[in-house]
N, C-alpha and C positions, 0 to 999 in steps of 0.2 A: 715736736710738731713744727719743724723748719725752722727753729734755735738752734745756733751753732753753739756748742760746749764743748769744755774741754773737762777733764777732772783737777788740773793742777785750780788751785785755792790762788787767784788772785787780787790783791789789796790794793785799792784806790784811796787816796788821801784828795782831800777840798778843804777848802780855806777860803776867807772873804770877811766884808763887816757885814754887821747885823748888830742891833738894837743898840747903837751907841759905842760897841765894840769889835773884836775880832770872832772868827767862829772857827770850828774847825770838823772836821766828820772824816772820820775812818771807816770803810767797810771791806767787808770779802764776798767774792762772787766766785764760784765756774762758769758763771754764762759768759761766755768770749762778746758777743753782742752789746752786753754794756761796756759804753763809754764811757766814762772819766768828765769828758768836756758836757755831754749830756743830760748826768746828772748834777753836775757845777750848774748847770745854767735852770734844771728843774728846780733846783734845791734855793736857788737866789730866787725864782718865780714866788717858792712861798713862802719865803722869807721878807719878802717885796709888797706879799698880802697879808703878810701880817701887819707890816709897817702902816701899810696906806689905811688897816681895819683897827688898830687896836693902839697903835702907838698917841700918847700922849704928848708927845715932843713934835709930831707931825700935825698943822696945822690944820692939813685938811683931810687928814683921817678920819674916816666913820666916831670914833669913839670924841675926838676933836670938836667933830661939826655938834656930836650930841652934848656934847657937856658946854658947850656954847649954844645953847637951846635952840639948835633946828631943828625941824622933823627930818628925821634919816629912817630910810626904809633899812633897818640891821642885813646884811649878807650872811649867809650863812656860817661864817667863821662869827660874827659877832654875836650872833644868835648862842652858837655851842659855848663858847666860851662865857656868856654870861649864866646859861645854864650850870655850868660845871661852879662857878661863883656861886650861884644860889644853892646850890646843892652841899656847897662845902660851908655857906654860910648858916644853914639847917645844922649841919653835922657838928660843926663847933657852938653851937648856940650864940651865933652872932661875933661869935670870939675873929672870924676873917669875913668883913664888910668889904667888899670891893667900892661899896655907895657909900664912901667915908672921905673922897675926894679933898674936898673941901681940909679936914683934920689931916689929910698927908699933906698937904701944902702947908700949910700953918706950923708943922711940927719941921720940914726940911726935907718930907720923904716923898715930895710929890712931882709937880711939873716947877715947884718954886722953891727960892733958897732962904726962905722964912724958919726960921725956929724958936723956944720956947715962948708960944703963945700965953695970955695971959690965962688964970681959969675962967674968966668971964667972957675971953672969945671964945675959947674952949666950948663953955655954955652954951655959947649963941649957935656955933656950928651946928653941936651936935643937935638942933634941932631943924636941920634942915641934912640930915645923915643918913643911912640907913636903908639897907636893902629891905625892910619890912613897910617903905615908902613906896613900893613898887613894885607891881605884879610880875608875873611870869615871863611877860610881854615888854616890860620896862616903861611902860607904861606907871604913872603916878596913882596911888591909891587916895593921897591924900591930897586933899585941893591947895592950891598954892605951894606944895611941896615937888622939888623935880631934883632929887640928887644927884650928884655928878659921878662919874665913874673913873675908876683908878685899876687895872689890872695887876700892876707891877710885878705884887705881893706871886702869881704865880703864871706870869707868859711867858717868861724864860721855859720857865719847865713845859709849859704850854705847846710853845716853837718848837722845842727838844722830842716831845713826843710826835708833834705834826714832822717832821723829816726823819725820826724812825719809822714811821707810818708807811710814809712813801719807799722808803726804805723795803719793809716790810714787802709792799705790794710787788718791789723787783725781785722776791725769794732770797733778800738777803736776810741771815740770822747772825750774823758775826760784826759789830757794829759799834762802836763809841762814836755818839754825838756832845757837842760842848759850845752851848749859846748860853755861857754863865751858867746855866743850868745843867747836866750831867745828864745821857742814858748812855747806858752799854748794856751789851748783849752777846751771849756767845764766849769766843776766844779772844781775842788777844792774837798780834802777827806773830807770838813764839808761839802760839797754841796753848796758852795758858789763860785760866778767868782775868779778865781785867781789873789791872790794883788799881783804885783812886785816889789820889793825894788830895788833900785838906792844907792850904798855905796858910801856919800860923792859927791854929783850933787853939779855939780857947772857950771857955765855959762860962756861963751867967749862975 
């Protein structure tokens, strides 16, 4: 309906930083209509909201302003996102606490380059830890308890889905995205599934 297309299968490649490092996004299209520079500059837009919604290294990020106790009305990216946190925090029985802040700092895995706490701060944190401190809303259950929030553990994969999304909505199905975190979809530019390398797997 007034889409110029062609059939031949052509691949756009992007590239740029995000979340401390590089990104890259490969996809295929027949719609002649997309652009290349288009989706570079849509693709930095929500790469950009994630930064400003969820990054911990960004000062004055949503997530920033809230773990420095302001009142922040959440945007609807912080809202989903802390949802999917609670929902995985249900699922593993606590096993992945995004509202454990406080212990990724302490341990090295946080906004800070602290490590082996003693066990008696260990202690002290964790009673000021936990998403079971905090309702639906993020809002505090417990008086004088306001935990701080850490996404880390899954916004890579987070980002990776939100730009195959977008992705998605242009009727792409042929795709590898890569913000540290991995999706692919589809073929591959030989027309084959996509192989992913693991640099130096090792086991625990």
């Amino acid at each position: 309906a007034g889409t110029s297309c062609s059939k031949e299968l052509r691949w756009h490649e992007l590239s740029g930083y995000a979340q401390g490092g590089t990104y890259s996004v490969k996809f295929a299209t027949r719609d002649r209509s997309i652009k290349t520079d288009a989706v570079q500059q849509a693709v930095d837009s929500i790469l950009t909201l994630i930064d400003t919604t969820l990054s911990g290294y960004n000062k004055g990020s949503q997530l920033s302003r809230y773990n420095a106790g302001a009142e922040v009305e959440p945007n609807g990216m912080f809202k989903e996102i802390y949802s999917i946190s609670r929902s995985f925090f249900k699922e593993t029985e606590g096993a992945l606490d995004v509202a454990a802040a406080p212990l990724f700092d302490a341990w090295g895995f946080g906004f800070t380059t602290d490590s082996l706490p003693s066990p008696e701060m260990v202690d002290s944190l964790l009673a000021a830890c936990g998403m079971d401190c905090l309702d639906e809303n993020m809002k505090p259950v417990r008086d004088g308890i306001r935990p701080k929030l850490n996404f880390n553990a899954i916004a890579q994969g987070y980002s990776s889905d939100k730009i195959a999304a977008y992705l998605h909505s242009l009727g792409v199905t042929d795709m590898l995205v890569d913000i540290g975190e991995i999706y692919c979809e589809g073929l591959n530019p030989k027309g084959r599934p996509w192989r992913i390398g693991v640099d130096r797997p090792f086991y625990c």
